[in-house]
MDAnalysis code that builds the backbone (N, CA, C; Angstrom):
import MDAnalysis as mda
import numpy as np

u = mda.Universe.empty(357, n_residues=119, atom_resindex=np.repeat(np.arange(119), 3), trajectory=True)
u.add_TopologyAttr("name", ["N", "CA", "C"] * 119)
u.add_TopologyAttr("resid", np.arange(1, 120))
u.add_TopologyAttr("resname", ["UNK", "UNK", "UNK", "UNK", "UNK", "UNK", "UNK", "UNK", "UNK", "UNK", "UNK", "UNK", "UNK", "UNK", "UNK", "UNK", "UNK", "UNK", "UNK", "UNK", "UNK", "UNK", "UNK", "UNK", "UNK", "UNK", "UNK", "UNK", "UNK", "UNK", "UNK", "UNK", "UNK", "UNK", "UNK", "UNK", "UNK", "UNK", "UNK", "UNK", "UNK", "UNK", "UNK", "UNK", "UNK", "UNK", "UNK", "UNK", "UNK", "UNK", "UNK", "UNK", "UNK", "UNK", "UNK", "UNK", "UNK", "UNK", "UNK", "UNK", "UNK", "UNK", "UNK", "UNK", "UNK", "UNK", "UNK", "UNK", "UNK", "UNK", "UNK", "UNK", "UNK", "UNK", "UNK", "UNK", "UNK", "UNK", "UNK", "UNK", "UNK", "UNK", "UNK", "UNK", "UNK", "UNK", "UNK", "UNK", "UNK", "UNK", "UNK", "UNK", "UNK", "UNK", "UNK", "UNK", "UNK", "UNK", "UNK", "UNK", "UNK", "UNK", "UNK", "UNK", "UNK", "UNK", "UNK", "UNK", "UNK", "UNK", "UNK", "UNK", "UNK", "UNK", "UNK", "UNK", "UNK", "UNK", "UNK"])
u.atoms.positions = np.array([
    [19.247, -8.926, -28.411],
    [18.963, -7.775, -29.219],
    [19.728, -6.599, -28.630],
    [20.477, -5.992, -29.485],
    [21.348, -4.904, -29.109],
    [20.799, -3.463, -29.856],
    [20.384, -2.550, -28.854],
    [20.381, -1.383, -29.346],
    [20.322, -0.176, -28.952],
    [20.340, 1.320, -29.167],
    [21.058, 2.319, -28.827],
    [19.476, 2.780, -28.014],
    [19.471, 3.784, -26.917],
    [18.046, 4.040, -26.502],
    [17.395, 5.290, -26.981],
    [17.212, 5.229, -28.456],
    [16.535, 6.053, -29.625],
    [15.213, 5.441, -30.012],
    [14.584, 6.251, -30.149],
    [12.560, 5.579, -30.591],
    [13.170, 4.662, -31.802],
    [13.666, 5.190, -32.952],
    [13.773, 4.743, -34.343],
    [14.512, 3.511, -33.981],
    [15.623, 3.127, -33.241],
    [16.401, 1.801, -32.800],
    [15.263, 1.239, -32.377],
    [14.333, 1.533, -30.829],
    [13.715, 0.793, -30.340],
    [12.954, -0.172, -31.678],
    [12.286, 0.612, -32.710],
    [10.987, 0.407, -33.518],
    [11.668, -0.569, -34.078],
    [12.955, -0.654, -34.601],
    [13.664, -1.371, -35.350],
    [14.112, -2.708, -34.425],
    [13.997, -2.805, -33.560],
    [14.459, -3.787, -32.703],
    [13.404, -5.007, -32.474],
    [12.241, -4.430, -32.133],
    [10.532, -4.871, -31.872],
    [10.772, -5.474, -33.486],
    [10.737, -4.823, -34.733],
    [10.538, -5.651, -35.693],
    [11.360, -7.017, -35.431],
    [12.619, -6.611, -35.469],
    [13.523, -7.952, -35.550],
    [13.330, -9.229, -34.394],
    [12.803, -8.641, -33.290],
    [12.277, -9.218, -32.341],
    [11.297, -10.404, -32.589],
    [10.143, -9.328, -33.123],
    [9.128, -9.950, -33.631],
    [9.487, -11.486, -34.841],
    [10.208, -10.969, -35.552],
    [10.841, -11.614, -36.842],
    [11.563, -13.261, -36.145],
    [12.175, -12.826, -35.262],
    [13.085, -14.301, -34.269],
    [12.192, -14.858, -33.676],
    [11.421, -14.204, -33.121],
    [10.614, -15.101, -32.280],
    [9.096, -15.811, -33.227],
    [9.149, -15.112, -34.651],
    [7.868, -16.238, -35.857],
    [9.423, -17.298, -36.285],
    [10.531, -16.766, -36.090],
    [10.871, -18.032, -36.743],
    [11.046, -19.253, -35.522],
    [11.020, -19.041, -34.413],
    [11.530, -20.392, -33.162],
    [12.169, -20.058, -32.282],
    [12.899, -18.453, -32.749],
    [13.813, -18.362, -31.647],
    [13.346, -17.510, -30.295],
    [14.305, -17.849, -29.274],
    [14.015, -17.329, -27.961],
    [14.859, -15.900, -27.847],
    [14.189, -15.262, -27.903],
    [14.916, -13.669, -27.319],
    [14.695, -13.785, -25.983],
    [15.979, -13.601, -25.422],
    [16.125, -13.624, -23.680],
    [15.707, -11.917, -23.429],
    [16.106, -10.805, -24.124],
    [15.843, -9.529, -23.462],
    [16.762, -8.666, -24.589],
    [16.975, -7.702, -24.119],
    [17.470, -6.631, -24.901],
    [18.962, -5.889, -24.333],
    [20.165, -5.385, -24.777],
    [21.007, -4.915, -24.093],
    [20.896, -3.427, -24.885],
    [21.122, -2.524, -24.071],
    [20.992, -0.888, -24.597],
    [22.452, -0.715, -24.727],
    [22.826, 0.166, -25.997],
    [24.206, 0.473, -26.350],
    [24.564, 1.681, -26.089],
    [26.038, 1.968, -26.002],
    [26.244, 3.639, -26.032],
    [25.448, 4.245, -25.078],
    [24.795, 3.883, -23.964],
    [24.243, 5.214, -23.159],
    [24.843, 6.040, -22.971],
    [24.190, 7.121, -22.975],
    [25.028, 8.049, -22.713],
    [24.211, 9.131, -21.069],
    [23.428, 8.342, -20.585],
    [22.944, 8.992, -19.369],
    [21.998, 10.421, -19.627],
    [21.689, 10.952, -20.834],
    [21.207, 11.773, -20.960],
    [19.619, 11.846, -20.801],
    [19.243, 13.276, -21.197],
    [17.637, 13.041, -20.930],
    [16.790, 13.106, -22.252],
    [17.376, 12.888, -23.245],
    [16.706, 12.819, -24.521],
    [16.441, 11.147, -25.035],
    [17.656, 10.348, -24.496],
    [17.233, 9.248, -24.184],
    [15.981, 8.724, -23.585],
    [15.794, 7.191, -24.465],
    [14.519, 6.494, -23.617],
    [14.986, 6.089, -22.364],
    [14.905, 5.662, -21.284],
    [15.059, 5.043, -20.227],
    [14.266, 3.591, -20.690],
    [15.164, 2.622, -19.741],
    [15.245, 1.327, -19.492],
    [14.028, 0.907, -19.586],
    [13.020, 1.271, -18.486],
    [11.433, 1.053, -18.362],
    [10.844, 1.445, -20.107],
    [10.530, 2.260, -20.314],
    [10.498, 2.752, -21.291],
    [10.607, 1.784, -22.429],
    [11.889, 1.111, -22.837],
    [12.327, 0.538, -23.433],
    [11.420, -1.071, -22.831],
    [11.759, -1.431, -22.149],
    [11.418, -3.137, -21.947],
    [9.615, -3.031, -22.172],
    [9.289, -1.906, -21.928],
    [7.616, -1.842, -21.966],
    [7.500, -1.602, -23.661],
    [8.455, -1.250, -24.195],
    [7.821, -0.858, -26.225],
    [8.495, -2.521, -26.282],
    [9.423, -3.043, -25.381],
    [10.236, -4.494, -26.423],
    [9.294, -5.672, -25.657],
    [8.522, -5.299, -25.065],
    [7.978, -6.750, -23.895],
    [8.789, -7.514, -22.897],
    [10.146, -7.115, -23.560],
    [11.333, -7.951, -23.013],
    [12.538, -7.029, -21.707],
    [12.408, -8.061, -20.794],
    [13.864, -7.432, -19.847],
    [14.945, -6.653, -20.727],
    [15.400, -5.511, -19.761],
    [16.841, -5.054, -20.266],
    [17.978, -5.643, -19.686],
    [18.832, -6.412, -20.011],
    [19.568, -7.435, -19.640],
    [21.404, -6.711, -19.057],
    [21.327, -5.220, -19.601],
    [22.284, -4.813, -19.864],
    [22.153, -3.217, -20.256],
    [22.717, -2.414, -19.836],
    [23.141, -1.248, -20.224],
    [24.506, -0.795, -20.450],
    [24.773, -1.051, -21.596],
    [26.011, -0.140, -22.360],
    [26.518, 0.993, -22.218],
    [27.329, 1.820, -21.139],
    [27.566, 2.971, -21.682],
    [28.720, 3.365, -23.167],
    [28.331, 4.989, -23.545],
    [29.620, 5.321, -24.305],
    [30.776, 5.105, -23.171],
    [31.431, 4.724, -24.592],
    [33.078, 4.747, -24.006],
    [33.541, 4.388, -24.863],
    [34.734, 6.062, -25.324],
    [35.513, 5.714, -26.039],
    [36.330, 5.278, -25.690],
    [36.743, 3.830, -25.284],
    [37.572, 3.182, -25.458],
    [37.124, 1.952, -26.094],
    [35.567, 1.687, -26.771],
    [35.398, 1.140, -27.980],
    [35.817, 1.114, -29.007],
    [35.966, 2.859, -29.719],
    [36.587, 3.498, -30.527],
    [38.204, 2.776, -31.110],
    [38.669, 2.826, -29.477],
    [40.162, 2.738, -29.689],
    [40.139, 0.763, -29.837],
    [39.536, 0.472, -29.319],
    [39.658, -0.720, -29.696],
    [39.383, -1.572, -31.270],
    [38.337, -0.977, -31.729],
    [38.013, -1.096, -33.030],
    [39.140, -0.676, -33.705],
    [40.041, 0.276, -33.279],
    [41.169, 0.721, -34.384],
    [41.862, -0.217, -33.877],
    [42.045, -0.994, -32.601],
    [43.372, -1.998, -32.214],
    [42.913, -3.132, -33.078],
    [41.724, -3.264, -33.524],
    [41.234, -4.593, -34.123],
    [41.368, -5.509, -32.853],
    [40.987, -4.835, -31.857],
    [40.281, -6.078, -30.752],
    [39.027, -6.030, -29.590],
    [38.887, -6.802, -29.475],
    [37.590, -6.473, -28.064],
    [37.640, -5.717, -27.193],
    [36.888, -4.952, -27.141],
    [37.197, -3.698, -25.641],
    [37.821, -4.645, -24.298],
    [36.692, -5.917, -24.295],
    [37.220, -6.791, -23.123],
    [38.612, -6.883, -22.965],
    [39.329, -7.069, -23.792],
    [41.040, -7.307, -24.365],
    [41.427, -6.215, -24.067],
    [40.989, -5.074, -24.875],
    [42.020, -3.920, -25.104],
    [41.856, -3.074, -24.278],
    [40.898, -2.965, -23.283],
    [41.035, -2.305, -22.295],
    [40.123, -2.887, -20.971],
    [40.295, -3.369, -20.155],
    [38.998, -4.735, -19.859],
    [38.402, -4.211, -18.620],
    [39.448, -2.781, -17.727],
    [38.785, -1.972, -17.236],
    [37.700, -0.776, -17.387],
    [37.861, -0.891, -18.778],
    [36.829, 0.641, -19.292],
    [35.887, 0.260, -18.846],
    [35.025, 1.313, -18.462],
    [33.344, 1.013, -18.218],
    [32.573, 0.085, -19.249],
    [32.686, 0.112, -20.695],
    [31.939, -0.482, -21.703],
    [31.972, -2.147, -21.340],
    [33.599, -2.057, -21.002],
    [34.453, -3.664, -20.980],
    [33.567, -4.320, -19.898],
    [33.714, -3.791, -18.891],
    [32.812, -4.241, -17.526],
    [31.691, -4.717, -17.971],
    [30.700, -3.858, -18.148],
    [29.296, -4.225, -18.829],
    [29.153, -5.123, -19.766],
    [30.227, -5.422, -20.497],
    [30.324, -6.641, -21.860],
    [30.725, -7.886, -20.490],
    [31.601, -7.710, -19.560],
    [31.781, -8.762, -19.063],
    [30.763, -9.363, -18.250],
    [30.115, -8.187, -17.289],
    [28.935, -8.741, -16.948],
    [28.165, -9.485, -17.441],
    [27.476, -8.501, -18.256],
    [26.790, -9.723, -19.552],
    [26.692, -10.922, -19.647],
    [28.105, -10.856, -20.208],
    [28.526, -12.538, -20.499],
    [28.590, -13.334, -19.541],
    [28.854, -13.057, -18.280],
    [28.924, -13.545, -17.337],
    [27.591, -14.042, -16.852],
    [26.858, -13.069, -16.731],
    [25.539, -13.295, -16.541],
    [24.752, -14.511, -17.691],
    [24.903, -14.010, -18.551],
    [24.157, -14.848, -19.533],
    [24.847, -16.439, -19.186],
    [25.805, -16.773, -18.971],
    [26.980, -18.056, -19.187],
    [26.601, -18.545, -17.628],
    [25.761, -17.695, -16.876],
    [26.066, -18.238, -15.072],
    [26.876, -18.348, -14.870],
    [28.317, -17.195, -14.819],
    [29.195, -17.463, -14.262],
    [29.736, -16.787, -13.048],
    [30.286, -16.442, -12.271],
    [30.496, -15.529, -11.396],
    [31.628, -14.354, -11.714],
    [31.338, -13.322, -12.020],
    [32.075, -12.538, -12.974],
    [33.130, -11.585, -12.107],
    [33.066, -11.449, -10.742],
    [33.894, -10.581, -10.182],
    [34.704, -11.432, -9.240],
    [36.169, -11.548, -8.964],
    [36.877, -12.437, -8.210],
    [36.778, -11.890, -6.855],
    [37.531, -12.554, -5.734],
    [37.345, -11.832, -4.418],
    [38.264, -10.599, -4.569],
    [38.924, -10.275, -5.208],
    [39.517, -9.027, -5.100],
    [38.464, -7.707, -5.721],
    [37.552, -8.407, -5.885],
    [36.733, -7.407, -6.728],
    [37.402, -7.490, -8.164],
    [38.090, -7.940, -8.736],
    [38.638, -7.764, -10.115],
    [37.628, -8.109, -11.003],
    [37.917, -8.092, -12.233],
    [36.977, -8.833, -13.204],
    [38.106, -10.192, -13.968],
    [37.083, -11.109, -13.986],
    [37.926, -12.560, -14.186],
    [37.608, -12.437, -15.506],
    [38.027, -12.129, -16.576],
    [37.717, -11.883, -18.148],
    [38.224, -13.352, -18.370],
    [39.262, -14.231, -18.071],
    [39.623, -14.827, -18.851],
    [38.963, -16.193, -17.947],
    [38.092, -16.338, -17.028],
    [37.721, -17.600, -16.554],
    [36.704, -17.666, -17.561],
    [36.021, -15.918, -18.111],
    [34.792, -15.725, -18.528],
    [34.760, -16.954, -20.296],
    [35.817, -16.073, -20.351],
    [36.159, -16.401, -22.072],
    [36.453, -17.982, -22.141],
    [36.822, -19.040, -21.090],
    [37.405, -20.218, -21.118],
    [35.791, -20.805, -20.879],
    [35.370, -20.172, -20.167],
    [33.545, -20.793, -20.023],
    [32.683, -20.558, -21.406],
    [32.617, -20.010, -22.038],
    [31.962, -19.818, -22.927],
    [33.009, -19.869, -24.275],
    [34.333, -20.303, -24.139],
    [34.734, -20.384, -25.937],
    [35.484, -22.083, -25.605],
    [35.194, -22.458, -24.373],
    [35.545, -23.349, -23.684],
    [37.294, -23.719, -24.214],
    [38.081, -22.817, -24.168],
    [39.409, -22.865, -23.786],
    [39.900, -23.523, -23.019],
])
């Protein structure tokens, strides 16, 4: 479940939540989009206590989403250092059990993508 850390997202999220889990499915947790670090925002706690569920992930803004959506490609791709890219790689990484940072500290995007699109 992906969503921005606004009451009206949260409320909307809990429904759909609710909705996956009467039909069978397993919601692992929630990833927050666009943070933007502010204080009008919900915080994390906040959030996993209205969803029941772990926050698996925090999104910040970064426009270099923006620019990627106009490249017509994945932030991971089109810019794989931006902050957003990182956090998408984590993620995936995390979710896939994979080990997401090489010994150089780099980010291994493409061991990520061969594990999970199995390339």
């Amino acid at each position: 479940m992906i969503k921005n850390a606004e009451l009206p997202a949260v409320k909307d999220a809990l429904k759909t939540i609710r909705i996956a889990q009467k039909s069978g499915s397993n919601v692992l947790g929630a990833v927050i989009n666009k943070v933007h670090g502010k204080h009008w925002e919900l915080s994390a706690r906040a959030i996993e206590h209205e969803l029941e569920l772990p926050i698996l992930a925090k999104i910040p803004y970064d426009i270099s989403v923006q620019h990627a959506i106009r490249a017509k490609k994945p932030v991971v791709l089109h810019n794989p250092h931006s902050p957003a890219a990182k956090e998408f790689t984590k993620l995936a990484a995390d979710l896939f059990d994979i080990e997401h940072e090489s010994k150089s500290g780099g980010w291994n995007i493409g061991r990520i993508l061969k594990r999970i699109f199995g390339m």
